[in-house]
MDTraj code that builds the backbone (N, CA, C; nanometers):
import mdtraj as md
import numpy as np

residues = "UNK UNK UNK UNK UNK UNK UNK UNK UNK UNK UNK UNK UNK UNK UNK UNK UNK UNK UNK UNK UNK UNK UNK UNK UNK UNK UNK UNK UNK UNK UNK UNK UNK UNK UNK UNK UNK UNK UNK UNK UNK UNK UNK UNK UNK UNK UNK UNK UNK UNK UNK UNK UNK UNK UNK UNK UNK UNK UNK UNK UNK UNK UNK UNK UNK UNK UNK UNK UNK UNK UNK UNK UNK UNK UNK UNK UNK UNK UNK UNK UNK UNK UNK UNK UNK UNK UNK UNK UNK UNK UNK UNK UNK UNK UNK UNK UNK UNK UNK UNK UNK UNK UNK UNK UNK UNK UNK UNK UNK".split()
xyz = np.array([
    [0.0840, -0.1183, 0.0000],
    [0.0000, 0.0000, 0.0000],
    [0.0882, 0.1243, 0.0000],
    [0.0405, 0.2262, -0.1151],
    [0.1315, 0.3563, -0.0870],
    [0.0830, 0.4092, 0.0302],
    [0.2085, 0.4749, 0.1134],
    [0.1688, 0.5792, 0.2188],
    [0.2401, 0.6594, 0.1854],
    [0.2199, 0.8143, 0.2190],
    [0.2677, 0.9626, 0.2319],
    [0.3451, 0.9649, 0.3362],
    [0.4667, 1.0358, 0.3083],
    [0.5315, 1.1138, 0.4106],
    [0.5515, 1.2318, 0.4238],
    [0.5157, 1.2787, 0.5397],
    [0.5503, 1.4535, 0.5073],
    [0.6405, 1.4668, 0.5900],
    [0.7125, 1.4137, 0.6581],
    [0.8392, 1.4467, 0.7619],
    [0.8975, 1.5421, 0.7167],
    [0.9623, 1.5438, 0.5048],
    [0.9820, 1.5846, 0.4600],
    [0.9643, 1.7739, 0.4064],
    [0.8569, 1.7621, 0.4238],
    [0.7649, 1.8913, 0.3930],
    [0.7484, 1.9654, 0.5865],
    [0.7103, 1.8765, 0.6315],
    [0.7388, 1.9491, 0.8118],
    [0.8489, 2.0336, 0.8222],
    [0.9779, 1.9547, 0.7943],
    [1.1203, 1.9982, 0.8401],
    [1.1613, 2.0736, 0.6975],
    [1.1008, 2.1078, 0.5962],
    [1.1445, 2.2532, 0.5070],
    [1.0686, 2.3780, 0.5716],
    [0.8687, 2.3226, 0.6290],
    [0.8231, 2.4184, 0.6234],
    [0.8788, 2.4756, 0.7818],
    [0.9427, 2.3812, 0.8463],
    [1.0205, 2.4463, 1.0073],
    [1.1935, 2.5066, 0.9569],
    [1.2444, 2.4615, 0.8690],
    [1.2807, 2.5796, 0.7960],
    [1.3224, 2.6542, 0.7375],
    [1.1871, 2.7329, 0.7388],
    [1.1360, 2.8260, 0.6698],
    [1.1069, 2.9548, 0.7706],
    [1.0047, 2.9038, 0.8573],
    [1.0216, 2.9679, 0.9631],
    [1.1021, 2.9801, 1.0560],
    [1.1895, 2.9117, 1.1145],
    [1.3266, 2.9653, 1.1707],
    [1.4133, 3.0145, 1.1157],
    [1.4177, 3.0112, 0.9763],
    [1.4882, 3.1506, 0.8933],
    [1.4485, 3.2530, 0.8926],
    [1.3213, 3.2346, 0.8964],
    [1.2102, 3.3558, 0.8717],
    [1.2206, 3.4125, 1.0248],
    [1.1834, 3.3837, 1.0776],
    [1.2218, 3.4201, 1.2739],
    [1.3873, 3.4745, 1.2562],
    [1.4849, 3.4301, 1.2215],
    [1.6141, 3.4881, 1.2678],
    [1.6432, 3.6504, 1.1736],
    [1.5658, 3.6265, 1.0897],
    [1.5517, 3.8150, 1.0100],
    [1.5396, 3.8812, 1.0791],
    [1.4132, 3.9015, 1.1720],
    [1.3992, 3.9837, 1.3042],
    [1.4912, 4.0389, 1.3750],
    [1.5243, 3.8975, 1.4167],
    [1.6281, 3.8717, 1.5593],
    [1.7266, 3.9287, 1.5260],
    [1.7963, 3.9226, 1.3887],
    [1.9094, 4.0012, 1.3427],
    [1.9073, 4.1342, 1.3598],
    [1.7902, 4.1885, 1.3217],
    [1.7881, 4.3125, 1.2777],
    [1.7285, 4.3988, 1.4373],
    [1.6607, 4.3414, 1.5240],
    [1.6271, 4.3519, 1.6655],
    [1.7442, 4.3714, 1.7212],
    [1.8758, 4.2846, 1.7073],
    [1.9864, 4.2629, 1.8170],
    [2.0461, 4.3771, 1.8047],
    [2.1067, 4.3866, 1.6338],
    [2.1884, 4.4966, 1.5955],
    [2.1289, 4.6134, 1.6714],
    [1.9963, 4.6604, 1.6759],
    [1.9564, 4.7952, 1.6432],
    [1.9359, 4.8516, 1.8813],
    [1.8927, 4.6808, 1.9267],
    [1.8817, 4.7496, 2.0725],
    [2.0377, 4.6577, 2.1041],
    [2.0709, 4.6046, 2.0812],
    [2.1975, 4.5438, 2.1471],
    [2.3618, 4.5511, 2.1033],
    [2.3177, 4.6271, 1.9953],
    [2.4853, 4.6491, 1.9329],
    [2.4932, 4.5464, 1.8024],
    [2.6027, 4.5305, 1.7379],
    [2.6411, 4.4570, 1.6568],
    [2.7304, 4.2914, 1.7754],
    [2.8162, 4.4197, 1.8428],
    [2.9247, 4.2957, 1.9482],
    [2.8023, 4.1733, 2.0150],
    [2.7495, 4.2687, 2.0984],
    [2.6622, 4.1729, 2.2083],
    [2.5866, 4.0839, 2.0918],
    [2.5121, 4.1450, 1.9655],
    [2.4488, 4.0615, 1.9133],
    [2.5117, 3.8801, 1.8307],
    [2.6273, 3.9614, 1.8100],
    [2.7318, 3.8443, 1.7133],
    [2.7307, 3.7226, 1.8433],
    [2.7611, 3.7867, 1.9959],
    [2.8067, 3.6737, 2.0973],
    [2.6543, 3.6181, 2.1668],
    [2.5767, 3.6440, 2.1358],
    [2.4802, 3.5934, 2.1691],
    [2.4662, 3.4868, 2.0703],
    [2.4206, 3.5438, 1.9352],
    [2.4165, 3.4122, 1.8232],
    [2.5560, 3.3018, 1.8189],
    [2.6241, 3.3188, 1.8697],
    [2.7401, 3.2651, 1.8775],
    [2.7028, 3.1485, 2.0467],
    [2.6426, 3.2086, 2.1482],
    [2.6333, 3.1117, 2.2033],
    [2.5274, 3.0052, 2.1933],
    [2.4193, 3.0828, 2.1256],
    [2.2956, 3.0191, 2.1023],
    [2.3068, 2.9059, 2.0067],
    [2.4307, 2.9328, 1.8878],
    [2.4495, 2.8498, 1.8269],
    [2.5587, 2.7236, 1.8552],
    [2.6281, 2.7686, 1.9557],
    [2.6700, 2.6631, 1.9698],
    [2.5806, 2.5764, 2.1039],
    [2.4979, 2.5984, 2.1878],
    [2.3845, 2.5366, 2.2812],
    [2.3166, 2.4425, 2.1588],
    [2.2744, 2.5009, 2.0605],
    [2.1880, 2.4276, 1.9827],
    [2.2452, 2.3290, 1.9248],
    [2.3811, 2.3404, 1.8662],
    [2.4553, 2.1926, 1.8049],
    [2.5000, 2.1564, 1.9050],
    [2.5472, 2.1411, 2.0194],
    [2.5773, 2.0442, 2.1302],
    [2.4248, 1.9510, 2.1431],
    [2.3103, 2.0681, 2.1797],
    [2.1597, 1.9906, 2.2171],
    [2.1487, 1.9669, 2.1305],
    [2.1762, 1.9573, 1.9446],
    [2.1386, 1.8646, 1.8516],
    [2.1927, 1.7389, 1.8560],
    [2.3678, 1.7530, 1.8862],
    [2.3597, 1.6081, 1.9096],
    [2.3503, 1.5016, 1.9923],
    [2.2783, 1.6048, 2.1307],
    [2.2499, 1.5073, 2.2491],
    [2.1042, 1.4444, 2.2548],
    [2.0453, 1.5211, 2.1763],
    [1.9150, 1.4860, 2.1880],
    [1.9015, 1.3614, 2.1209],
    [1.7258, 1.2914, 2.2081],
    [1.6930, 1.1500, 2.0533],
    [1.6374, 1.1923, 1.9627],
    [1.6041, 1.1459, 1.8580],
    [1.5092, 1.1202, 1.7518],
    [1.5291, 1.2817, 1.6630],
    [1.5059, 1.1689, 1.5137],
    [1.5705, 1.2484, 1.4054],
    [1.5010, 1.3956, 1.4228],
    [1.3376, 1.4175, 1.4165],
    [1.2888, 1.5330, 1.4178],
    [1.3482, 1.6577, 1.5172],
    [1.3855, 1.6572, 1.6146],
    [1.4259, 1.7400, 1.7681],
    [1.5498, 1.7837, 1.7012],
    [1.6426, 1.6746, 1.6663],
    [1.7720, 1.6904, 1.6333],
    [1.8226, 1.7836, 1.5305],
    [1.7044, 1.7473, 1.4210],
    [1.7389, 1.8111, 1.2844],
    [1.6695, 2.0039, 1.3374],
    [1.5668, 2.0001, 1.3877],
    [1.5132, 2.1569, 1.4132],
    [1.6652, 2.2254, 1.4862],
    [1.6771, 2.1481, 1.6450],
    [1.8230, 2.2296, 1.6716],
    [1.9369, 2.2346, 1.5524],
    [1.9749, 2.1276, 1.5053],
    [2.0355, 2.1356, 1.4164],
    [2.0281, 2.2660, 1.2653],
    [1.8913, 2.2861, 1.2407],
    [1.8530, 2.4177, 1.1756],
    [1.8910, 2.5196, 1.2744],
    [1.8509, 2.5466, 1.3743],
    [1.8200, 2.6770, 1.4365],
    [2.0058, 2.6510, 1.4873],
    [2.0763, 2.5619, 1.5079],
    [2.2454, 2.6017, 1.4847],
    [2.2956, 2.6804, 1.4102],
    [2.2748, 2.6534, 1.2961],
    [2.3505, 2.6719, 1.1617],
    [2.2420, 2.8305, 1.1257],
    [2.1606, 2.8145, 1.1703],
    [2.0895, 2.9891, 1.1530],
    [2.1573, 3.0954, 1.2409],
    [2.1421, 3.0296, 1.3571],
    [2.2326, 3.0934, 1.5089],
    [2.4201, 3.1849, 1.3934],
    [2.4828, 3.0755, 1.3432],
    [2.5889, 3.0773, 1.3434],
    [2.5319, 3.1895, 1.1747],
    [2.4881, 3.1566, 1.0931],
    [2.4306, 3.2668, 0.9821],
    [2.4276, 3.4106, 1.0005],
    [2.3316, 3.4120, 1.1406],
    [2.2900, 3.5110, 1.2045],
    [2.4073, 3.6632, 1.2313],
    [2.5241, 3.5602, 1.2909],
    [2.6514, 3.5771, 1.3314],
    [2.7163, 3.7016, 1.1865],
    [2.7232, 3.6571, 1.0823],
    [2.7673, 3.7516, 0.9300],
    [2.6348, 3.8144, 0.8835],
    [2.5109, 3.7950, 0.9480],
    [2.4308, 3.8908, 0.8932],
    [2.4101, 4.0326, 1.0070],
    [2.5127, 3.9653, 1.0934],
    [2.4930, 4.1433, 1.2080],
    [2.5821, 4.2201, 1.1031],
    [2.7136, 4.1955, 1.0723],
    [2.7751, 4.2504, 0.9980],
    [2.6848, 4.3280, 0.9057],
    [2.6033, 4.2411, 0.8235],
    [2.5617, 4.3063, 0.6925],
    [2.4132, 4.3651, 0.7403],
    [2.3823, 4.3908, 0.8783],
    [2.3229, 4.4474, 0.8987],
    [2.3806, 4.6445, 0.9295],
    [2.4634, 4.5842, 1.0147],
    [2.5569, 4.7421, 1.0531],
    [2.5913, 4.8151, 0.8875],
    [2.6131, 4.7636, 0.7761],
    [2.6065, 4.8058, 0.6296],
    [2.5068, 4.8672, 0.6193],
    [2.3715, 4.8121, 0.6043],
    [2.2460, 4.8198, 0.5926],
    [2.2131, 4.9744, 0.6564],
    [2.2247, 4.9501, 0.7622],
    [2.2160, 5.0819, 0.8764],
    [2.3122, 5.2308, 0.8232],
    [2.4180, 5.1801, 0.8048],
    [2.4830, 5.2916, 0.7447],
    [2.4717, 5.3423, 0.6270],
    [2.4088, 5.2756, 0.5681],
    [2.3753, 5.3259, 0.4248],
    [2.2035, 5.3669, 0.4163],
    [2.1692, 5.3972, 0.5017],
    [2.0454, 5.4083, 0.5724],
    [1.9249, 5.3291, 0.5617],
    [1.9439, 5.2042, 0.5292],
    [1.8615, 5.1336, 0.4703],
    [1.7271, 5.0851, 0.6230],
    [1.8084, 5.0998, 0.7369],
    [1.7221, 5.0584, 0.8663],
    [1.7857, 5.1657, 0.9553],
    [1.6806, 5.2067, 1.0347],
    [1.7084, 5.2966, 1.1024],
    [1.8194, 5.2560, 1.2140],
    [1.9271, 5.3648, 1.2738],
    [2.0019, 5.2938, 1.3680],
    [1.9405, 5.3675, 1.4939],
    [2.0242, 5.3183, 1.5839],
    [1.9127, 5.3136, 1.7271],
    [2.0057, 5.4586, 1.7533],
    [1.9157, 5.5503, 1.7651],
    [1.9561, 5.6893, 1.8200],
    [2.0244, 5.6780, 1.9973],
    [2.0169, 5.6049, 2.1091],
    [2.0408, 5.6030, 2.1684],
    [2.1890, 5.5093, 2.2308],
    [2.1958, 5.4616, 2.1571],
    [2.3286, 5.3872, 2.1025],
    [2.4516, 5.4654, 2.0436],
    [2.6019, 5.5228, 2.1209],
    [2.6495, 5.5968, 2.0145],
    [2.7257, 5.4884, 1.8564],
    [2.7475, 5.5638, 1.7484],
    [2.7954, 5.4686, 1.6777],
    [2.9295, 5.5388, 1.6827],
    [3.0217, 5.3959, 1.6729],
    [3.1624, 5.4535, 1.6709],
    [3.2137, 5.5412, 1.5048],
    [3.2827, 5.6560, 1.5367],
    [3.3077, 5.7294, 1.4331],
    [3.3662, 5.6566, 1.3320],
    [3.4833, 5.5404, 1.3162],
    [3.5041, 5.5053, 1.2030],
    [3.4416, 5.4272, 1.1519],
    [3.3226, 5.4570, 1.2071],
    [3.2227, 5.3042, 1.1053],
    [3.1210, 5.3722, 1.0497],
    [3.1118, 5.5114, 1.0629],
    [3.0879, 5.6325, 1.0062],
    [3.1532, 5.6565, 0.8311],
    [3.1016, 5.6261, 0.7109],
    [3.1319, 5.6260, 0.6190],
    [3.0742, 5.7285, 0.5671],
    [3.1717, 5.7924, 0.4253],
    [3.0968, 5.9142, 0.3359],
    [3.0077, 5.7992, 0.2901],
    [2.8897, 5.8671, 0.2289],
    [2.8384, 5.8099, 0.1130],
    [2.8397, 5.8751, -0.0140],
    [2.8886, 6.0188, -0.0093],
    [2.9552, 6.0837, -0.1572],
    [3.0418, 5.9912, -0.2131],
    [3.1191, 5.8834, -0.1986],
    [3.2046, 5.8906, -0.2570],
    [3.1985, 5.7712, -0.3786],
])
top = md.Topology()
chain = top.add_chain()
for i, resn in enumerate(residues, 1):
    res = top.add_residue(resn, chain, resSeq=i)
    for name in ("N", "CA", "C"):
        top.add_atom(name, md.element.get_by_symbol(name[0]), res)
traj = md.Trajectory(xyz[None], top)
């Protein structure tokens, strides 16, 4: 008898949304937490999540931490290309935050 599996289709459409969730988070960290604090946060989060991916049982648990690792650690080069973003005014930067002067670029040029 044919049967369906969607295990398959579960664990694209999970993600999807934990990619979709770490856009935020990127752009949240940079703007109230800095670029630094934000990079070492995704940096610990990502490594909690691949240790608990490979401690955990069963394929489903494993493979989500295992996503939300490797997003964690993504996350990490998109603060970077968020602080770009910001300076080129593309997202507002957090007025209460100073920004350091050499990260202060013309944009004449």
């Amino acid at each position: 008898m044919f049967q369906l599996n969607f295990e398959g289709l579960m664990m694209g459409l999970a993600t999807f949304l934990i990619i979709g969730l770490f856009h935020p988070l990127v752009i949240k960290g940079e703007y109230y937490l800095g670029a630094r604090v934000s990079k070492i946060l995704f940096i610990i989060m990502g490594i909690a999540s691949a240790v608990a991916s490979a401690l955990v049982s069963g394929f489903i648990p494993s493979t989500l931490l295992g996503i939300i690792s490797f997003s964690s650690f993504w996350g990490i080069l998109e603060v970077s290309e968020q602080v770009k973003r910001v300076e080129r005014g593309w997202f507002p930067a957090n007025p209460r935050r100073a920004r350091r002067a050499d990260s202060k670029k013309s944009h004449d040029d």
